[in-house]
NULOPA-464315 format. One record per residue (C-alpha): residue number from 1; residue in three letters; z, x, y. Coordinates in steps of 0.2 Angstrom, whole numbers. Last residue first. Layout:
% NULOPA-464315
{nr:NUM, rest:ALA, z:Z, x:X, y:Y} .
...
This chain:
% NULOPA-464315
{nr:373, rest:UNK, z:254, x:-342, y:-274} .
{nr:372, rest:UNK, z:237, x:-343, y:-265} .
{nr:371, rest:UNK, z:242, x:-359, y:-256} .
{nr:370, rest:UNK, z:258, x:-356, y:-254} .
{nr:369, rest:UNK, z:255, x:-337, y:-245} .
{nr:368, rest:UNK, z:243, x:-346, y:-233} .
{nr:367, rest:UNK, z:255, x:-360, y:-227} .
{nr:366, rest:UNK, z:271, x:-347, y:-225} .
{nr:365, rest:UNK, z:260, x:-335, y:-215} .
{nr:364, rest:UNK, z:254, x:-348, y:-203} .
{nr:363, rest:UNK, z:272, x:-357, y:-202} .
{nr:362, rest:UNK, z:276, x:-338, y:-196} .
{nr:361, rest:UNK, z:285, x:-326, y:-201} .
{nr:360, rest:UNK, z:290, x:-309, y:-195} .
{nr:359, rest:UNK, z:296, x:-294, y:-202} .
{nr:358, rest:UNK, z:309, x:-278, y:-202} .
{nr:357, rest:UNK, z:317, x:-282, y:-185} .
{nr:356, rest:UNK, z:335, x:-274, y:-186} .
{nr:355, rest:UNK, z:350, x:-287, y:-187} .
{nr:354, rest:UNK, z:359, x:-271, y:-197} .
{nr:353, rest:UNK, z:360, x:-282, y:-213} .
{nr:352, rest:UNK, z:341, x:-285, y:-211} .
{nr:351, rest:UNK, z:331, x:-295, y:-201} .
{nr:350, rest:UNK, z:316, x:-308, y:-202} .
{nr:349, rest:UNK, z:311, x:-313, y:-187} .
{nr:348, rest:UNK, z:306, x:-331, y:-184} .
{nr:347, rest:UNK, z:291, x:-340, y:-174} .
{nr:346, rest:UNK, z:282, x:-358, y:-174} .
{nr:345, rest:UNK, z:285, x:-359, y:-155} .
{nr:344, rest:UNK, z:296, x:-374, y:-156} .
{nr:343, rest:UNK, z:308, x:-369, y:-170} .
{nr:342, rest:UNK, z:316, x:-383, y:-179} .
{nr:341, rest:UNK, z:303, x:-383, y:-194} .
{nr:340, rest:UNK, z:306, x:-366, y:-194} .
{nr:339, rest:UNK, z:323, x:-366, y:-203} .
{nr:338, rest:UNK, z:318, x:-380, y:-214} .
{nr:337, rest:UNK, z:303, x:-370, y:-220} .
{nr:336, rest:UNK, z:315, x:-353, y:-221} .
{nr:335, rest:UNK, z:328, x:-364, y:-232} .
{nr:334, rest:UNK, z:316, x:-370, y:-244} .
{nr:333, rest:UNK, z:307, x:-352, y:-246} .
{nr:332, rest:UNK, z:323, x:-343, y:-253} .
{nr:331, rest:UNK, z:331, x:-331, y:-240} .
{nr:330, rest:UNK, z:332, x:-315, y:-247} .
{nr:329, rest:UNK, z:324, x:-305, y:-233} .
{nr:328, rest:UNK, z:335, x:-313, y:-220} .
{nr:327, rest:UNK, z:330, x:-326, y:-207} .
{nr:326, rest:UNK, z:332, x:-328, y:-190} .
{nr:325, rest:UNK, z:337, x:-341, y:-176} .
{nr:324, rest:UNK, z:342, x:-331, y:-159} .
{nr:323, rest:UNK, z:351, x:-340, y:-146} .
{nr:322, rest:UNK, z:347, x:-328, y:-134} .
{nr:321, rest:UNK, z:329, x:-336, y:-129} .
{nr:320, rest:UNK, z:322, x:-321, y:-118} .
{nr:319, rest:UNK, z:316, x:-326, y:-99} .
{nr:318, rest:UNK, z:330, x:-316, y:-88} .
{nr:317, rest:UNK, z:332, x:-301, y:-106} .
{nr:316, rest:UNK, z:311, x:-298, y:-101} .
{nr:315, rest:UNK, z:315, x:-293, y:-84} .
{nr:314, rest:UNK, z:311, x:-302, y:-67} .
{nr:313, rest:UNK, z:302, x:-295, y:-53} .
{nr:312, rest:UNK, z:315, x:-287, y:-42} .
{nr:311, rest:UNK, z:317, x:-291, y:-24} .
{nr:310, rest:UNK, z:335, x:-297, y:-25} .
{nr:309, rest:UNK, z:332, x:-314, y:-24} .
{nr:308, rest:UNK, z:325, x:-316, y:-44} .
{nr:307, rest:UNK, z:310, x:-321, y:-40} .
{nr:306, rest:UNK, z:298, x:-308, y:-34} .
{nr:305, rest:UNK, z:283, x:-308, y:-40} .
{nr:304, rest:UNK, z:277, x:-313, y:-61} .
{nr:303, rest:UNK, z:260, x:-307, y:-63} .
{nr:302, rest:UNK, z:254, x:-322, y:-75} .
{nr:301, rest:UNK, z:264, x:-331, y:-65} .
{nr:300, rest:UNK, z:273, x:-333, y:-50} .
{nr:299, rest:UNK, z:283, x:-348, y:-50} .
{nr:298, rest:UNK, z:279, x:-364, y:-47} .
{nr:297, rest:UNK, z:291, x:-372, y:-59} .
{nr:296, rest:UNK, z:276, x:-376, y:-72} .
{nr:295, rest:UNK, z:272, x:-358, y:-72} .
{nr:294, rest:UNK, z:291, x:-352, y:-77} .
{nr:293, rest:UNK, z:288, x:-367, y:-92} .
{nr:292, rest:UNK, z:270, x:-358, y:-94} .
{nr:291, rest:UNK, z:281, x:-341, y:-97} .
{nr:290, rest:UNK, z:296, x:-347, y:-111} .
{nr:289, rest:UNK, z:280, x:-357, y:-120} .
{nr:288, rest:UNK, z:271, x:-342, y:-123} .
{nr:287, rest:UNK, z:289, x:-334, y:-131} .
{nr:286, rest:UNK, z:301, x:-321, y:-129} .
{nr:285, rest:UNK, z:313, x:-322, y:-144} .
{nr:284, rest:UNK, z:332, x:-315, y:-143} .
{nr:283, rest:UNK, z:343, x:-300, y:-147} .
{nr:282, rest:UNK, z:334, x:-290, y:-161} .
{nr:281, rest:UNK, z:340, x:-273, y:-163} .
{nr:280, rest:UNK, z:331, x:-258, y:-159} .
{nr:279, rest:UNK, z:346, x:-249, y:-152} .
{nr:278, rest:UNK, z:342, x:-251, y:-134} .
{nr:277, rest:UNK, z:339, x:-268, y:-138} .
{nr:276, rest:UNK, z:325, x:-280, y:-146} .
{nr:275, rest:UNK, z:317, x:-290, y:-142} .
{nr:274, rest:UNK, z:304, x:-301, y:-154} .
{nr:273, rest:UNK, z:288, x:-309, y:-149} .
{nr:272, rest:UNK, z:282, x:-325, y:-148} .
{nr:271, rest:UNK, z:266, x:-334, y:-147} .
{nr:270, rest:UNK, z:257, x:-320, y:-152} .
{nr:269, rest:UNK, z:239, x:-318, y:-151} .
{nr:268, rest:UNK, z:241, x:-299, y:-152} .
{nr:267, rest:UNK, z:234, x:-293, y:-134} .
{nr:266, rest:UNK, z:240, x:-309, y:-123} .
{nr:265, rest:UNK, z:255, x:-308, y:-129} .
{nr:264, rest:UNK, z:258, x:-288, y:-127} .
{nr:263, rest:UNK, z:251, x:-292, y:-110} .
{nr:262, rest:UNK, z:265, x:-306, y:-106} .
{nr:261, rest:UNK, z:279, x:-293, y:-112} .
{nr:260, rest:UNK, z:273, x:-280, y:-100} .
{nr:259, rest:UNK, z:271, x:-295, y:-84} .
{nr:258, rest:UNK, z:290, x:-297, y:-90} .
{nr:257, rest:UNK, z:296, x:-283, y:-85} .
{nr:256, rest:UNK, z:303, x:-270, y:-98} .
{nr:255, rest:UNK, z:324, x:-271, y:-101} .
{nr:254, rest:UNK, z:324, x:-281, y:-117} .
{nr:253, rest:UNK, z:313, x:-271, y:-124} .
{nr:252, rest:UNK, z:298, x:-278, y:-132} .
{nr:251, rest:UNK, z:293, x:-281, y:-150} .
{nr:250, rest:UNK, z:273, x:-281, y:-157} .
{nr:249, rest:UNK, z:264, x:-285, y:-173} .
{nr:248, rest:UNK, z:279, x:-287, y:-186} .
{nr:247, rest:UNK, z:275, x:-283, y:-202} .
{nr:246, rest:UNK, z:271, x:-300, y:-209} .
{nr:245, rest:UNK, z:282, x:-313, y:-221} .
{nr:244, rest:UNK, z:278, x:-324, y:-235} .
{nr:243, rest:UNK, z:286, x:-312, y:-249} .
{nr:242, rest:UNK, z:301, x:-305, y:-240} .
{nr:241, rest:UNK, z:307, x:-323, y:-236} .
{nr:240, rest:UNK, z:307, x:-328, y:-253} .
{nr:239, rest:UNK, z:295, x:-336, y:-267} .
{nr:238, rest:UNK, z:300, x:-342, y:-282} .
{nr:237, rest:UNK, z:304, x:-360, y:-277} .
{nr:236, rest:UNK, z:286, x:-360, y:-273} .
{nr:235, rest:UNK, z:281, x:-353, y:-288} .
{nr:234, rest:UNK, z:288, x:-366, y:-297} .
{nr:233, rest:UNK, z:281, x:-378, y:-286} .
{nr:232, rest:UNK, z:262, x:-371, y:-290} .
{nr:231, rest:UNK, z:265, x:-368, y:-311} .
{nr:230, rest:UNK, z:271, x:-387, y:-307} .
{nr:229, rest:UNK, z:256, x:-392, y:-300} .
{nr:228, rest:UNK, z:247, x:-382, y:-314} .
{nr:227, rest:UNK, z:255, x:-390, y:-329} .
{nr:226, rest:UNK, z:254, x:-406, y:-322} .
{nr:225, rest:UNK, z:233, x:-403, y:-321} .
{nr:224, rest:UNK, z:234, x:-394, y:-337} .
{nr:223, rest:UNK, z:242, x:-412, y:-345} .
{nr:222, rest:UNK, z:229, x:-421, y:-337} .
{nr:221, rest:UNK, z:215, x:-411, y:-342} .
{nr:220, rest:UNK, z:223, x:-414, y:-361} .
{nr:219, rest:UNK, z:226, x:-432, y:-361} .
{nr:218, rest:UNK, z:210, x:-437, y:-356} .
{nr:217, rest:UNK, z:202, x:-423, y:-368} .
{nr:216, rest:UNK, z:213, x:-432, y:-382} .
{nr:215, rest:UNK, z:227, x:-427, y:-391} .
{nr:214, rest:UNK, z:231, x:-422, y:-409} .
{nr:213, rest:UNK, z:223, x:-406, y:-410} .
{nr:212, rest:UNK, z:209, x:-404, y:-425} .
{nr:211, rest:UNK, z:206, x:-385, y:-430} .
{nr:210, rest:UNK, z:193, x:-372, y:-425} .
{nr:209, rest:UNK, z:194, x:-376, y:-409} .
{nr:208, rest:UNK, z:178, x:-374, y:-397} .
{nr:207, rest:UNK, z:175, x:-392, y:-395} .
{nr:206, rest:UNK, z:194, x:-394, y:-390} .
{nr:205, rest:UNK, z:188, x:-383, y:-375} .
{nr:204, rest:UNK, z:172, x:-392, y:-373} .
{nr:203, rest:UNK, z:182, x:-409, y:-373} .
{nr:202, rest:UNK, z:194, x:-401, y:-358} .
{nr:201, rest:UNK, z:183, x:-394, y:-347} .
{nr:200, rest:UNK, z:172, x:-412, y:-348} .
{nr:199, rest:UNK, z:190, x:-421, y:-344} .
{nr:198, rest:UNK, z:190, x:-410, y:-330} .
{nr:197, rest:UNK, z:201, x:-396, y:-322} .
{nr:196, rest:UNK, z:203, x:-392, y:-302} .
{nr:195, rest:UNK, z:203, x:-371, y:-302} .
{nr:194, rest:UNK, z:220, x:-367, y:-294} .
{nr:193, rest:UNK, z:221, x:-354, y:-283} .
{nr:192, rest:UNK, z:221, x:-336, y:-288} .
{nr:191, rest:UNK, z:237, x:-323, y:-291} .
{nr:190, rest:UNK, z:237, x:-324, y:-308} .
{nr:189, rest:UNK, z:251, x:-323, y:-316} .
{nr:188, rest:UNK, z:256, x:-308, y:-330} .
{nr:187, rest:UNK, z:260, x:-315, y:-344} .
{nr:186, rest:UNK, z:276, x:-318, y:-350} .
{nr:185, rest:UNK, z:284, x:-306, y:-364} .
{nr:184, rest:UNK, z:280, x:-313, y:-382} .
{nr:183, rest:UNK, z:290, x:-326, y:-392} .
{nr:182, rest:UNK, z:276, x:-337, y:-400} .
{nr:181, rest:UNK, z:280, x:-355, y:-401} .
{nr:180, rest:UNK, z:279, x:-359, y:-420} .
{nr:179, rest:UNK, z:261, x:-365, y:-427} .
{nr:178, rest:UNK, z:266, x:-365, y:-444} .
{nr:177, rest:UNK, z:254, x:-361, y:-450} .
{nr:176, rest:UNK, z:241, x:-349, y:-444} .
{nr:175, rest:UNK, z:222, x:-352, y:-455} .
{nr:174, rest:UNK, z:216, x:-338, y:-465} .
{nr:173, rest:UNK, z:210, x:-348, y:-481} .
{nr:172, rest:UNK, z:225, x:-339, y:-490} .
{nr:171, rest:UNK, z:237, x:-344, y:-479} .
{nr:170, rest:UNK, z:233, x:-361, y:-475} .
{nr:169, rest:UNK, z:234, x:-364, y:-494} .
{nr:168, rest:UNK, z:252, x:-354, y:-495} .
{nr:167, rest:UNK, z:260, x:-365, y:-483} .
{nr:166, rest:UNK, z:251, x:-381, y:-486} .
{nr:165, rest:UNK, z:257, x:-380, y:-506} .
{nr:164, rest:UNK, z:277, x:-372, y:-500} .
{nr:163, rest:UNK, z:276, x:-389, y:-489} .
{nr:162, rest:UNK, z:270, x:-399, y:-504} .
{nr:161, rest:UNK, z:282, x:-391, y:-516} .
{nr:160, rest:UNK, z:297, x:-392, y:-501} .
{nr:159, rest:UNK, z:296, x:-411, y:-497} .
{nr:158, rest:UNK, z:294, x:-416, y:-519} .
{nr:157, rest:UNK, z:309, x:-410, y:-520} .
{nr:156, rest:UNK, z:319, x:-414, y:-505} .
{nr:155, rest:UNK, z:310, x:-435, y:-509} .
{nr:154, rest:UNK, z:310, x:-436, y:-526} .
{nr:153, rest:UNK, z:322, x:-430, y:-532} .
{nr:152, rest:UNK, z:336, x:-425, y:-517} .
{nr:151, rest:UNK, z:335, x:-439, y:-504} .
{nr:150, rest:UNK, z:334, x:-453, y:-521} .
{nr:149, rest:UNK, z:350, x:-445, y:-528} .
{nr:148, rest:UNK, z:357, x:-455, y:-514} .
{nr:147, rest:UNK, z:355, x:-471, y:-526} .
{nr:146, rest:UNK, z:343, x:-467, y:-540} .
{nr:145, rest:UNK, z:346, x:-485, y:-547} .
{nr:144, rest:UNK, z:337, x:-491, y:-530} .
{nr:143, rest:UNK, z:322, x:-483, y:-534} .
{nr:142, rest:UNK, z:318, x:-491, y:-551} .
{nr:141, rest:UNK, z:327, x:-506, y:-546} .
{nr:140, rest:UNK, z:312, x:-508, y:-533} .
{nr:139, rest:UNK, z:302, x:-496, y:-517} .
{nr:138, rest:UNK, z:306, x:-508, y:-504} .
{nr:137, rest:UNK, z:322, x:-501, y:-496} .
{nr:136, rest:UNK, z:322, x:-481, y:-501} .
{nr:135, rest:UNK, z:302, x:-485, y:-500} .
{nr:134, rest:UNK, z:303, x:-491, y:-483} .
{nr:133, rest:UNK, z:312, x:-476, y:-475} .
{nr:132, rest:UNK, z:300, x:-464, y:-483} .
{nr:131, rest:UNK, z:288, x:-475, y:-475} .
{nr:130, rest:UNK, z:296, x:-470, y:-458} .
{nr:129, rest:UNK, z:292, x:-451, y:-464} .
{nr:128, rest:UNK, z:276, x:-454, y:-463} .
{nr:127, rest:UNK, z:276, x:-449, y:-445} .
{nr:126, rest:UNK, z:285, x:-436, y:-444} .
{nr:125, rest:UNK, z:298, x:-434, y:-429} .
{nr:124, rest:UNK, z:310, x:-418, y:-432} .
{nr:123, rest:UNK, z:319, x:-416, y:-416} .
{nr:122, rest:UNK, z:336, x:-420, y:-422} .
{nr:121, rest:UNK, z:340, x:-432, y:-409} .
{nr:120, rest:UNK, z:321, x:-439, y:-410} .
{nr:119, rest:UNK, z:320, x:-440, y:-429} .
{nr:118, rest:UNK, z:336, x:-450, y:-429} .
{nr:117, rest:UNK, z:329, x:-464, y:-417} .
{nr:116, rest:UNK, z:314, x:-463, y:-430} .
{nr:115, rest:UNK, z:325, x:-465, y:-440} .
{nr:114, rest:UNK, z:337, x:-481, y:-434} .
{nr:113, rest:UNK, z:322, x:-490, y:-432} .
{nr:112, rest:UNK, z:312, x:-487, y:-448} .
{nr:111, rest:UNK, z:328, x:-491, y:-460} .
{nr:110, rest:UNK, z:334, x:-507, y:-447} .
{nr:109, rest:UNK, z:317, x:-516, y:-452} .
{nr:108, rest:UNK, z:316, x:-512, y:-470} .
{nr:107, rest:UNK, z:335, x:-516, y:-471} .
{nr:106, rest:UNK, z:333, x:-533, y:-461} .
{nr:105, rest:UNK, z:316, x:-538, y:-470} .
{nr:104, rest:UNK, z:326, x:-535, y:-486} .
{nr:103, rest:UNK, z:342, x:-544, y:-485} .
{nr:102, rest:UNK, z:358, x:-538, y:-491} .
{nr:101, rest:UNK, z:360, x:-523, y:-480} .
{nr:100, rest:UNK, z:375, x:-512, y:-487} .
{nr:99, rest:UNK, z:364, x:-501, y:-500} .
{nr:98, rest:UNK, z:344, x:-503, y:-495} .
{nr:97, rest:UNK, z:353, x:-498, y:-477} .
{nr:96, rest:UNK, z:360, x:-483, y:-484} .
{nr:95, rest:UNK, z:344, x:-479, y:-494} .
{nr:94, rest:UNK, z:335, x:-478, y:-479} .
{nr:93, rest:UNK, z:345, x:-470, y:-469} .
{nr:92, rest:UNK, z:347, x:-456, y:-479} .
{nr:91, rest:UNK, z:328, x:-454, y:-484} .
{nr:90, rest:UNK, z:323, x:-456, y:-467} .
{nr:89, rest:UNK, z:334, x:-441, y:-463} .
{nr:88, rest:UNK, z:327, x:-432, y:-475} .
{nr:87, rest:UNK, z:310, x:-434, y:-473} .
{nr:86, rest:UNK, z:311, x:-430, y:-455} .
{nr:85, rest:UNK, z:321, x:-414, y:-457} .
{nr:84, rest:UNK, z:309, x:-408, y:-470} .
{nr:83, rest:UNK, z:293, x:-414, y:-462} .
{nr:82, rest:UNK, z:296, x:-410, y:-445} .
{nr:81, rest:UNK, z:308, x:-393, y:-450} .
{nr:80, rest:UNK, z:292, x:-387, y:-457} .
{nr:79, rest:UNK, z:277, x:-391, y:-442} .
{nr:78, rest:UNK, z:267, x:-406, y:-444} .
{nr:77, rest:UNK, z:274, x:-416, y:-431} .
{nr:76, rest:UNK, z:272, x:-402, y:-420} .
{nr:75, rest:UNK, z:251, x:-403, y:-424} .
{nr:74, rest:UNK, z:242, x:-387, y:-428} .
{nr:73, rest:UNK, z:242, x:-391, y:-445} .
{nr:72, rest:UNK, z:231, x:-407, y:-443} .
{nr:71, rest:UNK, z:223, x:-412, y:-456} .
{nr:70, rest:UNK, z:229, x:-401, y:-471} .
{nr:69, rest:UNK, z:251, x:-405, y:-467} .
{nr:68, rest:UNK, z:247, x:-418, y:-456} .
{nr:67, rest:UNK, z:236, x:-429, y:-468} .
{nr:66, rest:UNK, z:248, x:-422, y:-484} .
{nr:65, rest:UNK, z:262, x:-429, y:-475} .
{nr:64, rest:UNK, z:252, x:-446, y:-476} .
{nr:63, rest:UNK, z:250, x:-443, y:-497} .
{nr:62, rest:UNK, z:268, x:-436, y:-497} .
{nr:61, rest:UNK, z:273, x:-453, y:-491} .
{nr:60, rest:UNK, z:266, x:-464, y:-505} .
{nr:59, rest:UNK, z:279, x:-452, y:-519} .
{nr:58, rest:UNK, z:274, x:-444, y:-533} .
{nr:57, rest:UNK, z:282, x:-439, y:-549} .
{nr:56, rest:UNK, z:294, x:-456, y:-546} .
{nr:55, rest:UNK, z:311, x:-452, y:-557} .
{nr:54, rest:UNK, z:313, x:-463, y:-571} .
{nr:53, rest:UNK, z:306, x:-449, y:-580} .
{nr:52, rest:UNK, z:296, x:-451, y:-596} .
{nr:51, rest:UNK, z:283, x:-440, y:-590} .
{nr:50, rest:UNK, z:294, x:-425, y:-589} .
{nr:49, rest:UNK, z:305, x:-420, y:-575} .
{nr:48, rest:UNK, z:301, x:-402, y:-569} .
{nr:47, rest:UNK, z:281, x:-402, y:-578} .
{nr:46, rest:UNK, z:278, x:-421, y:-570} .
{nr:45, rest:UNK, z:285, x:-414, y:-553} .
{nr:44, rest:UNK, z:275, x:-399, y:-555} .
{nr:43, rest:UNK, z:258, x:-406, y:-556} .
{nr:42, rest:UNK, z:264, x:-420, y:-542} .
{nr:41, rest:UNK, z:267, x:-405, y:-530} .
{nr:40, rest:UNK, z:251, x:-395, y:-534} .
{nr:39, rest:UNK, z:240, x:-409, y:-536} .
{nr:38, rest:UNK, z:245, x:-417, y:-520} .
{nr:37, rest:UNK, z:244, x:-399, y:-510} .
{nr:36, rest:UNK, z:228, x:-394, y:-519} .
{nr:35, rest:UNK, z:220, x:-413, y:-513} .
{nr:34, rest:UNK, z:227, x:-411, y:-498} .
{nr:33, rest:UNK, z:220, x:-392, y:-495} .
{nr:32, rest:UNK, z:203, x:-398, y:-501} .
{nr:31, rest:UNK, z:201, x:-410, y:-489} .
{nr:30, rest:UNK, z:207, x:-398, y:-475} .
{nr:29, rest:UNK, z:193, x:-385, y:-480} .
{nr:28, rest:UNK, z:181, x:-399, y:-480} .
{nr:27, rest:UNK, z:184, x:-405, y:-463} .
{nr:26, rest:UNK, z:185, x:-388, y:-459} .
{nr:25, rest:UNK, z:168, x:-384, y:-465} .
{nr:24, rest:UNK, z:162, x:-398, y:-456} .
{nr:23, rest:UNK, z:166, x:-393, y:-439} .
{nr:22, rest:UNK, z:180, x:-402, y:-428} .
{nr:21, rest:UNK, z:175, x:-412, y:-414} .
{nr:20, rest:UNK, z:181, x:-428, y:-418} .
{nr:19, rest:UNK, z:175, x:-440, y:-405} .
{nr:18, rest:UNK, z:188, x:-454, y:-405} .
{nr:17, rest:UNK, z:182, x:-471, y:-414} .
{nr:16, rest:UNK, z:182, x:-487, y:-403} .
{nr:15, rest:UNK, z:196, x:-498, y:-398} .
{nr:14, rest:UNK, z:201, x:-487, y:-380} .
{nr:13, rest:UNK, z:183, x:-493, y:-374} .
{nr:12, rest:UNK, z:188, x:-514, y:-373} .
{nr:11, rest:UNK, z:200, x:-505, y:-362} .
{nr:10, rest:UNK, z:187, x:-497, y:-350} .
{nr:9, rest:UNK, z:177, x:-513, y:-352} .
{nr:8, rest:UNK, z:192, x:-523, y:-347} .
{nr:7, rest:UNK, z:194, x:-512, y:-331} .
{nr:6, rest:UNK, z:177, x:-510, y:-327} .
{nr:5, rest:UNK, z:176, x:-530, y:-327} .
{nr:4, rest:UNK, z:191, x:-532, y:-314} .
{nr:3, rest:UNK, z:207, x:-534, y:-321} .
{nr:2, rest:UNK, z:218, x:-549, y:-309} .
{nr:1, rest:UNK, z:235, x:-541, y:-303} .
């Protein structure tokens, strides 16, 4: 498909710097952080293990965990487990690969791959920890003689000093880390339709953060907009029989004449309406179209003459659809679309355990009550 020129100057666009709308003082209060974080870390590696270690006091990585870790704490790459579980892992692999792999393009390569795979499973993606990877190949004899001691000192170590670092700054400047899901009771849903959101809602909201987020106002509106269509089909599959339906307007008895039934009709707006026997329980549907097909027969109508041959005027029970179609109280919204999409008039009853009337629904009722789920 050939790109027209707003579509290479749209991706021309997606080269140029983001808008970062994060104030000045928390620029500086994260620069601040890193460098407190790196000093920390490396200050106590060098006092733990002496200047003449063969160990490394500090590790490339911690620099990028320190990005996440200061920069963006409200990131899930930059939560605990993401920077522990992720360095690790890298660390393992990494080494292992330096170890049985002879060449090194192959280890590097196999090293980043086979981690970040690992990250995934073990749901602890961090970024730098890839060049923890690297450095278990790449990082020299010096590294290499440390074998697996490598995933303990430096990389477990110098992991917890730096976390314990951005732990204890964030706290201390005010800020909430780690940002764990909150466990805290549902909140009560609105019952409102959905307000269309807009890539110009969304960059005022992130204006208003305090901290940076890792996603961008396109990606944002569009993850509300998901979040509300499926906020809409979950409430959808919520919804029951007893929640879309109406008190029932009108019923007839099943021995009343037919003119009565046809002015209860007319009355209510119907275009059905329940009847019921002698002891109030639902025995068929009388419907519009059940009195114009007696019309188009040429029979009396709307007053209803004799008809029946034995000089009677016919009775609501003569006209009556018996093979009743109903729904119960409990019956999930998926089964009562289906079950009145094969009704002509539009029309069921809703009954309980004793097949009494207790509501109607319509395919008015059921359209109204999604909408402002």
């Amino acid at each position: 498909m050939a790109m027209t020129r707003r579509d290479v100057k749209d991706w021309m666009a997606g080269f140029l710097p983001a808008v970062v709308a994060v104030h000045w003082r928390e620029r500086l209060r994260a620069g601040f952080g890193a460098l407190c974080g790196i000093a920390v870390t490396g200050g106590l590696m060098l006092w733990l293990l002496g200047p003449a270690s063969y160990i490394p006091w500090l590790v490339a990585p911690m620099g990028a965990s320190a990005v996440l870790l200061f920069g963006v704490p409200a990131s899930p790459l930059a939560q605990p487990w993401s920077i522990l579980g992720g360095n690790l892992v890298a660390a393992v692999v990494g080494v292992t690969c330096a170890m049985f792999i002879p060449t090194p393009v192959i280890a590097a390569a196999t090293a980043v791959g086979v981690s970040i795979a690992l990250m995934f499973t073990f749901r602890c993606v961090h970024p730098p920890s890839g060049a923890v990877a690297l450095t278990a190949v790449l990082g020299g004899p010096a590294v290499h003689a440390l074998g697996y001691g490598f995933v303990l000192e430096p990389i477990a170590l110098q992991s917890v000093m730096l976390l314990g670092s951005a732990i204890g700054y964030h706290a201390i400047t005010g800020h909430r880390y780690p940002h764990a899901m909150k466990t805290q009771a549902p909140a009560r849903p609105v019952n409102a339709q959905a307000i269309p959101v807009t890539t110009a809602d969304a960059e005022k909201a992130l204006a208003r953060r305090s901290e940076l987020l890792d996603i961008s106002a396109d990606d944002l509106a569009s993850l509300l907009r998901d979040t509300q269509r499926e906020a809409f089909a979950r409430r959808a599959r919520e919804l029951t029989a007893a929640d879309v339906m109406a008190p029932p307007l009108a019923k007839v008895q099943a021995h009343e004449e037919v003119p009565a039934a046809w002015r209860l009709l007319q009355r209510h707006g119907l275009d059905a309406v329940p009847v019921i026997d002698s002891e109030a329980r639902v025995i068929g549907l009388l419907t519009r179209h059940d009195l114009h097909m007696r019309r188009a027969r040429r029979q009396n109508w709307p007053r209803f003459g004799v008809s029946l041959g034995n000089g009677q005027r016919p009775a609501v029970r003569d006209l009556m659809q018996g093979n009743l179609k109903s729904a119960t109280a409990g019956m999930p919204l998926s089964e009562l679309v289906a079950l009145l999409s094969t009704q002509r008039h539009g029309t069921l009853p809703v009954l309980d355990d004793a097949a009494r009337l207790v509501g109607v629904v319509t395919n008015a009722d059921v359209l109204r009550k999604v909408v402002n789920a």
